[in-house]
MIMARZA-876710 format. One record per residue: residue number from 1; residue in three letters; z, y, x of N, C-alpha, C in turn. Coordinates in nm, 3 decimals, decimal comma. Each point is the difference from the previous one (the first is absolute). Example, Ala and Ser with C-alpha at 12.3 -4.5 7.8 and 13.67 -1.06 7.14 Angstrom:
REM residues 2
+-----+--------+---------+---------+---------+---------+---------+---------+---------+---------+---------+
! num ! residu !      nz !      ny !      nx !     caz !     cay !     cax !      cz !      cy !      cx !
+-----+--------+---------+---------+---------+---------+---------+---------+---------+---------+---------+
!   1 !    ALA !   0,780 !  -0,569 !   1,319 !   0,000 !   0,119 !  -0,089 !   0,000 !   0,120 !   0,090 !
!   2 !    SER !  -0,072 !   0,105 !  -0,035 !   0,006 !   0,119 !   0,082 !   0,073 !   0,109 !  -0,077 !
+-----+--------+---------+---------+---------+---------+---------+---------+---------+---------+---------+
This chain:
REM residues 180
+-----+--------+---------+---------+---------+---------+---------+---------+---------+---------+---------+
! num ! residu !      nz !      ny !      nx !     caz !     cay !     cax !      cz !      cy !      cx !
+-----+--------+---------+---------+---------+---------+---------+---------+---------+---------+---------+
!   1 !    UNK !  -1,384 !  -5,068 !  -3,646 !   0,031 !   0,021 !   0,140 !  -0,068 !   0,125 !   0,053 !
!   2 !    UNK !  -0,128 !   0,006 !  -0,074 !  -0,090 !   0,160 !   0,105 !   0,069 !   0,111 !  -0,055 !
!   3 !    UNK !   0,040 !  -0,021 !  -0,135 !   0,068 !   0,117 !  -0,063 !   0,138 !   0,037 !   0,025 !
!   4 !    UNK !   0,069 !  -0,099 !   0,070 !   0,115 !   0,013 !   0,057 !  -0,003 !   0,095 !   0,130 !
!   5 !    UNK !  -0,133 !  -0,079 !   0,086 !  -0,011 !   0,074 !   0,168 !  -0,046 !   0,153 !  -0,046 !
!   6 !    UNK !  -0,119 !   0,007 !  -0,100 !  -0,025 !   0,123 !  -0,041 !   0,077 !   0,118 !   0,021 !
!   7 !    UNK !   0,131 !  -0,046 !  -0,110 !   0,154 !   0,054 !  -0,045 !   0,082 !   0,048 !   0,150 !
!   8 !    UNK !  -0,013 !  -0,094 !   0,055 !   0,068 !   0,029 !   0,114 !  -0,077 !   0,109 !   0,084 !
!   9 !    UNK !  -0,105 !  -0,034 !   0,037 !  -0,061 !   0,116 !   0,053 !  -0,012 !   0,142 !  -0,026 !
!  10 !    UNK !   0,026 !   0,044 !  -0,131 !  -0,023 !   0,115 !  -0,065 !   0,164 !   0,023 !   0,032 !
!  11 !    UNK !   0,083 !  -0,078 !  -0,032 !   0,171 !   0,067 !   0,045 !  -0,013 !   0,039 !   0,121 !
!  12 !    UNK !  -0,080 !  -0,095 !   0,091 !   0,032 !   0,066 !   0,180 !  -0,095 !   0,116 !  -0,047 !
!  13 !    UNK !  -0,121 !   0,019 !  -0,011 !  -0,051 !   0,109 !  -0,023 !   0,116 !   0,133 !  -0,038 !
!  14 !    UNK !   0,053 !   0,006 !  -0,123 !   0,058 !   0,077 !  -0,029 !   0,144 !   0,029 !   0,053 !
!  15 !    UNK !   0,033 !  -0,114 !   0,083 !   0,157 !   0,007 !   0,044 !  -0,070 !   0,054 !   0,187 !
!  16 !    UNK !  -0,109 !   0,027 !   0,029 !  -0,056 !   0,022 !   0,128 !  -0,016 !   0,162 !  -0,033 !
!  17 !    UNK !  -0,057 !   0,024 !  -0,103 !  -0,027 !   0,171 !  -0,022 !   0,135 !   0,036 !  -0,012 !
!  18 !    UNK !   0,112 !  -0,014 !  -0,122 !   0,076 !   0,011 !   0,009 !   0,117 !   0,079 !   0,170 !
!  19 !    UNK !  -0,029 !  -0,124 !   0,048 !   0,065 !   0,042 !   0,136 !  -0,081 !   0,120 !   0,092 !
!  20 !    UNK !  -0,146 !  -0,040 !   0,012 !  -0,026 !   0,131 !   0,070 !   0,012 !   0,090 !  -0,026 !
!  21 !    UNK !  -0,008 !   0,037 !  -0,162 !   0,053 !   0,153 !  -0,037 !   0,153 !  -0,005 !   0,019 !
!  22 !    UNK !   0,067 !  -0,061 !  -0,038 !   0,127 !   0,011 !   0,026 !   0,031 !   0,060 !   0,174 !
!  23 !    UNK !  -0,077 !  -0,071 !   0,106 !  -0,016 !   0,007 !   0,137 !  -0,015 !   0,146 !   0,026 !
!  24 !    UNK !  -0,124 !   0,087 !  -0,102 !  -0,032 !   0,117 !   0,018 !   0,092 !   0,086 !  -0,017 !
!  25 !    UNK !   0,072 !  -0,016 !  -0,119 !   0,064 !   0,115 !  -0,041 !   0,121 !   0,014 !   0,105 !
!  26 !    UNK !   0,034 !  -0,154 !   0,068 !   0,091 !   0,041 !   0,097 !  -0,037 !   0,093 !   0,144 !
!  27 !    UNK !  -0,185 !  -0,021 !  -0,030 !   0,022 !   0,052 !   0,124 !  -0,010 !   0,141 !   0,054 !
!  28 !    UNK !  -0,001 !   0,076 !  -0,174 !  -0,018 !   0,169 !  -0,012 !   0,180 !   0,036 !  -0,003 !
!  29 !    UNK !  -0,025 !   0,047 !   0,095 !   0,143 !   0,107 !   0,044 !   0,038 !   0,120 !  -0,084 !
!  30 !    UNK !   0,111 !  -0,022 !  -0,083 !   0,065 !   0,083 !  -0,111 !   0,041 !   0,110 !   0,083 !
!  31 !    UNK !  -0,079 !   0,110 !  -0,031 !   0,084 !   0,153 !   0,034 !   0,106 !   0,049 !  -0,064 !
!  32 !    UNK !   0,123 !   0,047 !   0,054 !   0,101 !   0,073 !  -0,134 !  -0,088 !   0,146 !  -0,009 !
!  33 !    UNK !  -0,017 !   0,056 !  -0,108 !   0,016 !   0,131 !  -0,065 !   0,077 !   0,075 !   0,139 !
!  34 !    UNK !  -0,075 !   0,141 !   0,019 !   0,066 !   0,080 !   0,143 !  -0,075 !   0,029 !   0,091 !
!  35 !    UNK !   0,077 !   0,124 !   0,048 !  -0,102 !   0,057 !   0,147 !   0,097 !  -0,040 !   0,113 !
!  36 !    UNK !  -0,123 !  -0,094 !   0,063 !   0,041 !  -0,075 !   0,142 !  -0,019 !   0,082 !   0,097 !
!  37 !    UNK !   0,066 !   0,050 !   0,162 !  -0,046 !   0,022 !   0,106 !   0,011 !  -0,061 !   0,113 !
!  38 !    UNK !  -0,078 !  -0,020 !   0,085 !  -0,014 !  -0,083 !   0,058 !  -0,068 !   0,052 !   0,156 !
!  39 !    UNK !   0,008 !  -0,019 !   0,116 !  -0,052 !   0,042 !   0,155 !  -0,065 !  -0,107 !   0,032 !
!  40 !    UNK !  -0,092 !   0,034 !   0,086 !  -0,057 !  -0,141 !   0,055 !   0,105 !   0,043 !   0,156 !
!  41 !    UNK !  -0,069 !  -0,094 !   0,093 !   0,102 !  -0,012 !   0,117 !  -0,110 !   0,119 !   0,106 !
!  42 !    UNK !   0,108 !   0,107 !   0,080 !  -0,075 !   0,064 !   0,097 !  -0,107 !  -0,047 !   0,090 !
!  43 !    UNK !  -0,113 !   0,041 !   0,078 !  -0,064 !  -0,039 !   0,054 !  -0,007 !   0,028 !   0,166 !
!  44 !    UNK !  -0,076 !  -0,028 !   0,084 !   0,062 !   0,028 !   0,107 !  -0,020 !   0,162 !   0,077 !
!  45 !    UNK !  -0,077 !   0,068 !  -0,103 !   0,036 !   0,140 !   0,021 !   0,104 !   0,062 !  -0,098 !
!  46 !    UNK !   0,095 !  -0,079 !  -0,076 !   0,077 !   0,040 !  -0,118 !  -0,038 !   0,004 !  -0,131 !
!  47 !    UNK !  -0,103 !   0,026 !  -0,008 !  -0,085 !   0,020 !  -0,132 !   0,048 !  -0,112 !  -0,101 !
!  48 !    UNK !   0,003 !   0,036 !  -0,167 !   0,087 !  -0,128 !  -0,053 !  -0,037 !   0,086 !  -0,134 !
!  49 !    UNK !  -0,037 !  -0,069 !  -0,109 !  -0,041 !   0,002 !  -0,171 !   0,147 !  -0,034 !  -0,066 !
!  50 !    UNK !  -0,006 !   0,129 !  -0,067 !   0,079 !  -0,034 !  -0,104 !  -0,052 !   0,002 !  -0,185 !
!  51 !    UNK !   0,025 !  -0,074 !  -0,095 !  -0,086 !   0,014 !  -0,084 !   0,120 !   0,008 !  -0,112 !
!  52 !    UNK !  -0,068 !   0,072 !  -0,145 !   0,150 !  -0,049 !  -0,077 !  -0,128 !  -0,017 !  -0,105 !
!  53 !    UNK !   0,057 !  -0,143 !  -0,099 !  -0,092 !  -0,018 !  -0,089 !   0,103 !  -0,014 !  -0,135 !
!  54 !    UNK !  -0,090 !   0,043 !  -0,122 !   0,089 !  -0,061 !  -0,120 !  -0,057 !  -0,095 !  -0,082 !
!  55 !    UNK !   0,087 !  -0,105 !  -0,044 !  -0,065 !  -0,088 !  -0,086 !   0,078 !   0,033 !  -0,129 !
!  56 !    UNK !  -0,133 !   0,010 !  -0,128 !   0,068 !  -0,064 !  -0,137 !  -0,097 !  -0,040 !  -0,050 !
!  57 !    UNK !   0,060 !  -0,099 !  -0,056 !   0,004 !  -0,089 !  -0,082 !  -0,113 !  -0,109 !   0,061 !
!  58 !    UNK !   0,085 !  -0,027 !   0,137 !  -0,049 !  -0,083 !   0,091 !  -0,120 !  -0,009 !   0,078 !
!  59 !    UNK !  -0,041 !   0,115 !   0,033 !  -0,098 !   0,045 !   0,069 !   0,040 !   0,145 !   0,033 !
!  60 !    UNK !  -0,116 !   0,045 !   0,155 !   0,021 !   0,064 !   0,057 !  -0,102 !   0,143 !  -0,050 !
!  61 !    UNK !   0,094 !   0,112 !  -0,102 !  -0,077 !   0,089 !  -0,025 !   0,014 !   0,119 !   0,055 !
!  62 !    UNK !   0,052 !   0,006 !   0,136 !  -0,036 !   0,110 !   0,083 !   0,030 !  -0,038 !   0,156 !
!  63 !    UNK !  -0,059 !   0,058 !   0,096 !   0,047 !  -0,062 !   0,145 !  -0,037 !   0,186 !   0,059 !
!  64 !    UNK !   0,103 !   0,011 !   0,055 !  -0,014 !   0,128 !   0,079 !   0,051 !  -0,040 !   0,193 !
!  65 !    UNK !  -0,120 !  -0,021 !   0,092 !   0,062 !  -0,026 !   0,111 !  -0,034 !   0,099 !   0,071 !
!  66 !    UNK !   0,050 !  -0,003 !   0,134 !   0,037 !   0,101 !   0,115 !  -0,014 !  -0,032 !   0,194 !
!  67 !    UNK !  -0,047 !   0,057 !   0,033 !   0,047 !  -0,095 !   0,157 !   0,076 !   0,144 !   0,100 !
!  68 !    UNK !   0,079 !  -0,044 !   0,079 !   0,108 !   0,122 !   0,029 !   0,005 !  -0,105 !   0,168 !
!  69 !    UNK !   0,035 !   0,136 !   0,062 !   0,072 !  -0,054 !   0,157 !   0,108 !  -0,002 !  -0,039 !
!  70 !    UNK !   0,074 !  -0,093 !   0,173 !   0,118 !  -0,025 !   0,003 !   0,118 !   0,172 !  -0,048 !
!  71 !    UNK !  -0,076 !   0,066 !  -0,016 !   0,112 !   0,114 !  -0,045 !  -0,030 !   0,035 !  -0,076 !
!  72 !    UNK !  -0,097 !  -0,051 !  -0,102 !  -0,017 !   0,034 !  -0,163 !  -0,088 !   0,115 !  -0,067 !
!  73 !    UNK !  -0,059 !  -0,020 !   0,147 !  -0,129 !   0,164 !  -0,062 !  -0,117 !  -0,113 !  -0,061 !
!  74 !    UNK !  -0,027 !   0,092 !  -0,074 !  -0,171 !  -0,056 !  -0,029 !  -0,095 !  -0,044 !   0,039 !
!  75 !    UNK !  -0,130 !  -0,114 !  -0,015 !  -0,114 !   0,052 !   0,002 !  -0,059 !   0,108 !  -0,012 !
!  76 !    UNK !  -0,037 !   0,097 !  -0,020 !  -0,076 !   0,104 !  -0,050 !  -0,173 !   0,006 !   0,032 !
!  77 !    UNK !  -0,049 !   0,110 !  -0,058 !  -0,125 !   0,049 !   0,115 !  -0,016 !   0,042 !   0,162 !
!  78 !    UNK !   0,112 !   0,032 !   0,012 !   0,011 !   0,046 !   0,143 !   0,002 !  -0,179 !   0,128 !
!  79 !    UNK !   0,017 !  -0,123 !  -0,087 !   0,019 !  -0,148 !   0,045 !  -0,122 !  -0,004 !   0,060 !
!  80 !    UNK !  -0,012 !  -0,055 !   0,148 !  -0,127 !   0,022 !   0,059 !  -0,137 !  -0,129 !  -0,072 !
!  81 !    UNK !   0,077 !  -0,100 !  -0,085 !  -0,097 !  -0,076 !  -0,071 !  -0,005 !   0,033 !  -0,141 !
!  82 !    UNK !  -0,095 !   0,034 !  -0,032 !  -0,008 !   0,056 !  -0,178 !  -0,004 !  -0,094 !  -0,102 !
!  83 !    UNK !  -0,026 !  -0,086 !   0,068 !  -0,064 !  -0,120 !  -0,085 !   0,140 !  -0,091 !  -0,076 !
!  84 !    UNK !   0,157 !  -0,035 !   0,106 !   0,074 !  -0,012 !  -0,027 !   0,031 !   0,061 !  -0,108 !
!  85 !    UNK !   0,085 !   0,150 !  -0,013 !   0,062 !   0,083 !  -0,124 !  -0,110 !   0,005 !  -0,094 !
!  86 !    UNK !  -0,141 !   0,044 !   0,025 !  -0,059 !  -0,054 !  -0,143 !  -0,028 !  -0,108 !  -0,048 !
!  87 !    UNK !   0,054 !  -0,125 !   0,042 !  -0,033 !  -0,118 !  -0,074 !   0,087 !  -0,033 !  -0,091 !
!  88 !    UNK !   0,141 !   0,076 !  -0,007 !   0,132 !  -0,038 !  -0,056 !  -0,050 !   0,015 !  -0,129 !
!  89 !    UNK !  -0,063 !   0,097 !  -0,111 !  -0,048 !  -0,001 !  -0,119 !  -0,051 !  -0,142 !  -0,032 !
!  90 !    UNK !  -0,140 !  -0,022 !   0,073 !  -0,061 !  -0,115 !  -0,021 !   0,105 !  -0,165 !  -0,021 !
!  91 !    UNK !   0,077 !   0,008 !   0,133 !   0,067 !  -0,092 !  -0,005 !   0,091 !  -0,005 !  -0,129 !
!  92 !    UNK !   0,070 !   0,064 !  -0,078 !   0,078 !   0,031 !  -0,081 !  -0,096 !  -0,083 !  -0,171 !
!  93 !    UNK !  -0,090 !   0,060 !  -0,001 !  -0,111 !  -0,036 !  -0,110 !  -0,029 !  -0,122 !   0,031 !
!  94 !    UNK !  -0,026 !  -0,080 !   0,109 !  -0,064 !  -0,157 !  -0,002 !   0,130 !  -0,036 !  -0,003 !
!  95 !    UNK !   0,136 !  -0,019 !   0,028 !   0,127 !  -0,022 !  -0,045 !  -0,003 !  -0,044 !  -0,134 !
!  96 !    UNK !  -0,004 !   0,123 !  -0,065 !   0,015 !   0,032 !  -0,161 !  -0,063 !  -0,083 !  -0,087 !
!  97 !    UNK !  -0,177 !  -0,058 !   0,089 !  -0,109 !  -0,088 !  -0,065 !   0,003 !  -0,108 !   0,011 !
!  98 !    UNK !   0,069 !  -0,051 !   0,124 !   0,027 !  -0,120 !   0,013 !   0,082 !  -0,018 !  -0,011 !
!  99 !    UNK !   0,137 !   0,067 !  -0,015 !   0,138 !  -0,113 !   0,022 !   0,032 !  -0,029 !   0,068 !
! 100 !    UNK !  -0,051 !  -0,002 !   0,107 !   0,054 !  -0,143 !   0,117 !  -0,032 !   0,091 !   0,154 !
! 101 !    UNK !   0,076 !  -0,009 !   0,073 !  -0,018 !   0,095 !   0,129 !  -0,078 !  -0,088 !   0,083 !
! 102 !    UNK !  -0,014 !  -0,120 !   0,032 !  -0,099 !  -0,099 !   0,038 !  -0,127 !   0,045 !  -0,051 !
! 103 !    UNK !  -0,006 !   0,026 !  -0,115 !  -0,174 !   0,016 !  -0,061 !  -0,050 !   0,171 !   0,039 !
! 104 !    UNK !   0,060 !   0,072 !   0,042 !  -0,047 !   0,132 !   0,045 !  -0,102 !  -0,003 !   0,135 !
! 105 !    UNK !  -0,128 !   0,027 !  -0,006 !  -0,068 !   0,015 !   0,132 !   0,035 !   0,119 !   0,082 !
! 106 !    UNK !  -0,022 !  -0,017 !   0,109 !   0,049 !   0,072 !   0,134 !  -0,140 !   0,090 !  -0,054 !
! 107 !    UNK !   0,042 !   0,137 !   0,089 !  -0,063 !   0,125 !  -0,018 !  -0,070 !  -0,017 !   0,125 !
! 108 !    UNK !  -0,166 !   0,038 !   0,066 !  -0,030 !   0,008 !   0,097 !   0,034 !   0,153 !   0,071 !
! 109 !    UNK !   0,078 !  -0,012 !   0,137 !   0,051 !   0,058 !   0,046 !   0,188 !   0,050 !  -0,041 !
! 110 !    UNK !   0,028 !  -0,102 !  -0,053 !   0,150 !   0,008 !  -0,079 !   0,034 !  -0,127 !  -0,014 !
! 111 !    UNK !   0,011 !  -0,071 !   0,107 !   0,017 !  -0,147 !   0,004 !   0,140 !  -0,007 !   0,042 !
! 112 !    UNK !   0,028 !   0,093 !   0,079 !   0,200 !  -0,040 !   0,061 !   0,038 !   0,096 !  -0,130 !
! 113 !    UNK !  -0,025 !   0,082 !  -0,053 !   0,064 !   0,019 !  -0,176 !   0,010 !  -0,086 !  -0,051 !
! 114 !    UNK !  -0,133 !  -0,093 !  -0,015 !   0,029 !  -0,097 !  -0,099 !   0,116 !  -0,078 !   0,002 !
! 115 !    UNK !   0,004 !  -0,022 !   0,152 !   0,098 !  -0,100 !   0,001 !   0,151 !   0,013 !  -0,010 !
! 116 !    UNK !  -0,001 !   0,164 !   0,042 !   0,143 !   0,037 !  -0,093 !   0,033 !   0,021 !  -0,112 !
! 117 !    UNK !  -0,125 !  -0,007 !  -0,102 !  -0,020 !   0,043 !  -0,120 !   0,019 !  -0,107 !  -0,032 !
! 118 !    UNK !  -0,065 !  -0,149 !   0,037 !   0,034 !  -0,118 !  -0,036 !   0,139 !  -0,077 !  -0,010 !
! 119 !    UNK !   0,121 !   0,025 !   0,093 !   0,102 !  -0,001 !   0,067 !   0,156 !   0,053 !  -0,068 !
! 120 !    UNK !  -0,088 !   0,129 !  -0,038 !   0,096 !   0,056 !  -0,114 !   0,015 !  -0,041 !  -0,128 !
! 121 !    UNK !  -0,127 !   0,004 !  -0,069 !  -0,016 !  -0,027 !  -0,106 !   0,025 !  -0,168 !  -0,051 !
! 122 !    UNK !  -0,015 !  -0,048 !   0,111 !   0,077 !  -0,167 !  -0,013 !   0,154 !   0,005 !   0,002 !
! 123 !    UNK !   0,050 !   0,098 !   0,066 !   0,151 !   0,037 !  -0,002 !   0,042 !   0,045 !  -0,124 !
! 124 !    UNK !  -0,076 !   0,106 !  -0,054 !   0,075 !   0,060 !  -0,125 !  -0,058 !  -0,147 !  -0,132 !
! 125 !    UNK !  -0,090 !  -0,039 !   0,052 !   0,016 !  -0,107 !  -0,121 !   0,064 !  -0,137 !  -0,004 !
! 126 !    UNK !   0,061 !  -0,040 !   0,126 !   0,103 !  -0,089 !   0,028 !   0,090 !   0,050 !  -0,057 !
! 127 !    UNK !   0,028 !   0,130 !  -0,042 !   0,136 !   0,106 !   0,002 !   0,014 !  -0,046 !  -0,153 !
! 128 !    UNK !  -0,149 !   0,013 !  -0,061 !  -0,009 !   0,025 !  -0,170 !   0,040 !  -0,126 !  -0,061 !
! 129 !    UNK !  -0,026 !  -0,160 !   0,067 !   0,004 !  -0,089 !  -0,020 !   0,169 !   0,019 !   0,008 !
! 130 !    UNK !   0,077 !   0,048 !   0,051 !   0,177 !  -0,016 !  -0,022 !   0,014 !   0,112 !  -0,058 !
! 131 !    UNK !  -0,072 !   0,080 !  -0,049 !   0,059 !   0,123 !  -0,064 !   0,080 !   0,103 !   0,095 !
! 132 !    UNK !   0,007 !  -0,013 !   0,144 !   0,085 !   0,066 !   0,080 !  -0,089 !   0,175 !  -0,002 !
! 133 !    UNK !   0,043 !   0,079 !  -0,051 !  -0,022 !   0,136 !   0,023 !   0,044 !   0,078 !   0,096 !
! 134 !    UNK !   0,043 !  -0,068 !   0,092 !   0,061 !   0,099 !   0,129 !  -0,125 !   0,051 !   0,040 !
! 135 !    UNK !   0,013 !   0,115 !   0,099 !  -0,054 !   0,133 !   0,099 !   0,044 !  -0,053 !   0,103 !
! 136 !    UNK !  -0,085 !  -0,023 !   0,113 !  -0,012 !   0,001 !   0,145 !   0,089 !   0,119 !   0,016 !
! 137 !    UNK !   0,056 !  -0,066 !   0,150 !   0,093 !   0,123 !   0,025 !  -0,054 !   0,112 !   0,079 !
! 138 !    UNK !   0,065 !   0,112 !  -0,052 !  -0,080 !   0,087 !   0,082 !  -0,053 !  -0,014 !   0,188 !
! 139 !    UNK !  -0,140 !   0,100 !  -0,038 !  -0,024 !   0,014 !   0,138 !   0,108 !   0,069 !   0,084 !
! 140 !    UNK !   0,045 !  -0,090 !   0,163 !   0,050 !   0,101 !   0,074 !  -0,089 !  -0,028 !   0,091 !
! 141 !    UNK !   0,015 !   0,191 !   0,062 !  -0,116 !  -0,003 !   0,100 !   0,058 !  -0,072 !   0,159 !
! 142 !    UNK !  -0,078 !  -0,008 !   0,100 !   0,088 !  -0,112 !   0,084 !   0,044 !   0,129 !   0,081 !
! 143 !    UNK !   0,113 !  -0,055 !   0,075 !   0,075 !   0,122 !   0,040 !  -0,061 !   0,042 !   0,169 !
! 144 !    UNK !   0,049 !   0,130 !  -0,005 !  -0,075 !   0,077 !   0,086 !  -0,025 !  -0,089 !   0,146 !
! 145 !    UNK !  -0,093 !  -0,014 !   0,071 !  -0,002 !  -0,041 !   0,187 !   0,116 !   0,045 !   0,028 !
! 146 !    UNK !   0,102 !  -0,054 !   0,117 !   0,071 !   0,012 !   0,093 !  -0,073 !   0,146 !   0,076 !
! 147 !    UNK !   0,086 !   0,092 !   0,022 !  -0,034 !   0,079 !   0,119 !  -0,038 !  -0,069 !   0,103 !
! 148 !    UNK !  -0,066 !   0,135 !   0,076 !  -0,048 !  -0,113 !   0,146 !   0,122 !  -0,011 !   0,117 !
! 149 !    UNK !   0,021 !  -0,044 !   0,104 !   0,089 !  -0,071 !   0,069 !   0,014 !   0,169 !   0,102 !
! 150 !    UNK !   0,158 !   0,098 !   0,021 !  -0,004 !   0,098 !   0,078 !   0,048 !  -0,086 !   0,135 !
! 151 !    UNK !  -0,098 !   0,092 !   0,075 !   0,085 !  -0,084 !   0,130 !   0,105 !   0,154 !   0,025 !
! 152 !    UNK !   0,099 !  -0,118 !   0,050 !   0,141 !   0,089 !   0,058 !   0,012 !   0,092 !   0,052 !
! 153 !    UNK !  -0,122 !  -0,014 !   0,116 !   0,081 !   0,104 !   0,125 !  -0,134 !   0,142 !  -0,104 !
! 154 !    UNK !  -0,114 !  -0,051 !  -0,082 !  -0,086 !   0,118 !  -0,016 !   0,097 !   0,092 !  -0,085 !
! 155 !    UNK !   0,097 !  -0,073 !  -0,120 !   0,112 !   0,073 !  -0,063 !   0,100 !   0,079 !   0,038 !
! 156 !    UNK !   0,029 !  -0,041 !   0,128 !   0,101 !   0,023 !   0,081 !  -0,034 !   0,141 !   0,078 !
! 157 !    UNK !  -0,170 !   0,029 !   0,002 !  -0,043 !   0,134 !   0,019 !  -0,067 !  -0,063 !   0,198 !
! 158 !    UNK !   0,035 !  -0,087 !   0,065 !  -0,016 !  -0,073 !   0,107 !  -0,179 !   0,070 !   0,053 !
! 159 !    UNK !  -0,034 !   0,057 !   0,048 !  -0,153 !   0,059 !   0,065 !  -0,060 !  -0,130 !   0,140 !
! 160 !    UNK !  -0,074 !  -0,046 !  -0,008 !  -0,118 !  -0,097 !   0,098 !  -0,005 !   0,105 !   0,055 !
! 161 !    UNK !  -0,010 !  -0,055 !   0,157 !  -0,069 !   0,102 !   0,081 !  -0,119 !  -0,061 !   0,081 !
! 162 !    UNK !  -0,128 !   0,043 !  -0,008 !  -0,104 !  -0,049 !   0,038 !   0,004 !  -0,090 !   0,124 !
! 163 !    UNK !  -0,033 !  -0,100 !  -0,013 !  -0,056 !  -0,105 !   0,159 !  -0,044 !  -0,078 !  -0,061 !
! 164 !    UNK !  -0,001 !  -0,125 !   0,135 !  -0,019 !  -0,140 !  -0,057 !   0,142 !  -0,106 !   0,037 !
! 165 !    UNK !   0,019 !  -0,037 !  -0,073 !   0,125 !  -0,098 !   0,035 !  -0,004 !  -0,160 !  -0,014 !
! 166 !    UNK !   0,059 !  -0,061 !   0,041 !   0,004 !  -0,169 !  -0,018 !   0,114 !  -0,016 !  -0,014 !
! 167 !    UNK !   0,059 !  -0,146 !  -0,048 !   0,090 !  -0,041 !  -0,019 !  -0,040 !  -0,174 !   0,003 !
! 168 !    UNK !   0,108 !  -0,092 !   0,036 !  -0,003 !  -0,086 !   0,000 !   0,128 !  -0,082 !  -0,037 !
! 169 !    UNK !   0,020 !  -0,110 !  -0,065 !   0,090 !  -0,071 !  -0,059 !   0,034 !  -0,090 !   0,137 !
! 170 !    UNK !   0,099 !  -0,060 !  -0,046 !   0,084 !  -0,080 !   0,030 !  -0,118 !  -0,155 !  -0,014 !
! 171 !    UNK !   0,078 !  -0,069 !   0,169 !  -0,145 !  -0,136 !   0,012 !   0,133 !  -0,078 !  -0,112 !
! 172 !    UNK !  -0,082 !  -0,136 !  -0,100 !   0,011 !  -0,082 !  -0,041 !   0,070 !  -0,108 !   0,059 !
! 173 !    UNK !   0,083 !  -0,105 !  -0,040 !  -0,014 !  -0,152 !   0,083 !  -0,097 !  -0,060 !   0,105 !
! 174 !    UNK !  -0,118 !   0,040 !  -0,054 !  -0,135 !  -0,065 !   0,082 !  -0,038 !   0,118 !   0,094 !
! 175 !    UNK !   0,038 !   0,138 !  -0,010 !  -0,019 !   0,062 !   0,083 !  -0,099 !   0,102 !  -0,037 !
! 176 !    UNK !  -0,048 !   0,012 !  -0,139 !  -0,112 !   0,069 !  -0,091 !   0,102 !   0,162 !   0,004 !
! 177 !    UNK !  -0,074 !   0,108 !   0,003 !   0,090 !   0,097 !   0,001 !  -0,173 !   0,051 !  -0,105 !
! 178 !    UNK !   0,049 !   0,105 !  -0,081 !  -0,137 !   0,134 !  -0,102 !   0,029 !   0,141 !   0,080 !
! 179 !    UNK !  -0,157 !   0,078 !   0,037 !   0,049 !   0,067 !   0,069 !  -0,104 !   0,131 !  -0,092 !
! 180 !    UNK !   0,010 !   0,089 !  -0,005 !  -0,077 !   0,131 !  -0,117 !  -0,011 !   0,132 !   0,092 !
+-----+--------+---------+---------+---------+---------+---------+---------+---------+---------+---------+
């Protein structure tokens, strides 16, 4: 009888490991082979990461990202925070070391990067998991302001002639009249 319960115990044992590795391997996300690109979403000055990474042979052996305004210029040096455009290297390398855009630490003073850096790079690897290789569509820049409003009579060539004037509307139902 003990050698029976023994028996049994060592199957759950082994039918228990069994499953958690089995559990694990489901829970690592298969990249296809390919260079993903991917945007994170604009911010509320426009600002928005785009990253393109390639995986082979199921890992990520290069990440080149970017952050651009709503009309597609650069970061550069001339960006009044420095700390942003030079963190994009760094960020790119803890990518590469970890794998996982969750496991990358935020840069001090490059914390709203991170989070487009984070954003994207979860995009292009959602992307890798279907193999979808599409390109974001291009930037368009947003289209020009409305002119400002001509008034008529200034078009019309019409000259003010200096005073002071009033005018008054028409009284209301209740008898309310606006007077300027």
């Amino acid at each position: 009888m003990n050698r029976t319960v023994g028996i049994v115990i060592l199957l759950l044992v082994v039918l228990g490991v069994a499953i958690y590795i089995n559990a694990q391997r489901r829970d690592e996300t298969e990249w296809q082979d390919g260079t993903y690109v991917a945007r994170s979403a604009p911010d509320e000055r426009g600002y928005f990461g785009e990253i393109e990474l390639v995986i082979a042979n199921g890992k990520i052996t290069k990440a080149q990202y970017e952050e651009m305004d709503r009309e597609g210029r650069r970061k550069d040096e001339n960006y009044p925070y420095p700390a942003g455009p030079q963190s994009h290297d760094e960020y790119e390398k803890r990518l590469i070391q970890t794998q996982k855009p969750d496991e990358v630490n935020a840069i001090t003073g490059a914390t709203q990067t991170h989070g487009r850096f984070v954003e994207a790079a979860r995009e292009a690897l959602r992307k890798a998991t279907q193999g979808d290789q599409s390109r974001p569509p291009a930037i368009q820049p947003p289209p020009p302001p409305p002119p400002p409003p001509v008034d008529k009579e200034q078009a019309a060539g019409v000259q003010w002639k200096d005073g002071t004037y009033t005018a008054r509307t028409e009284a209301d139902e209740r008898g309310y009249y606006g007077e300027i």
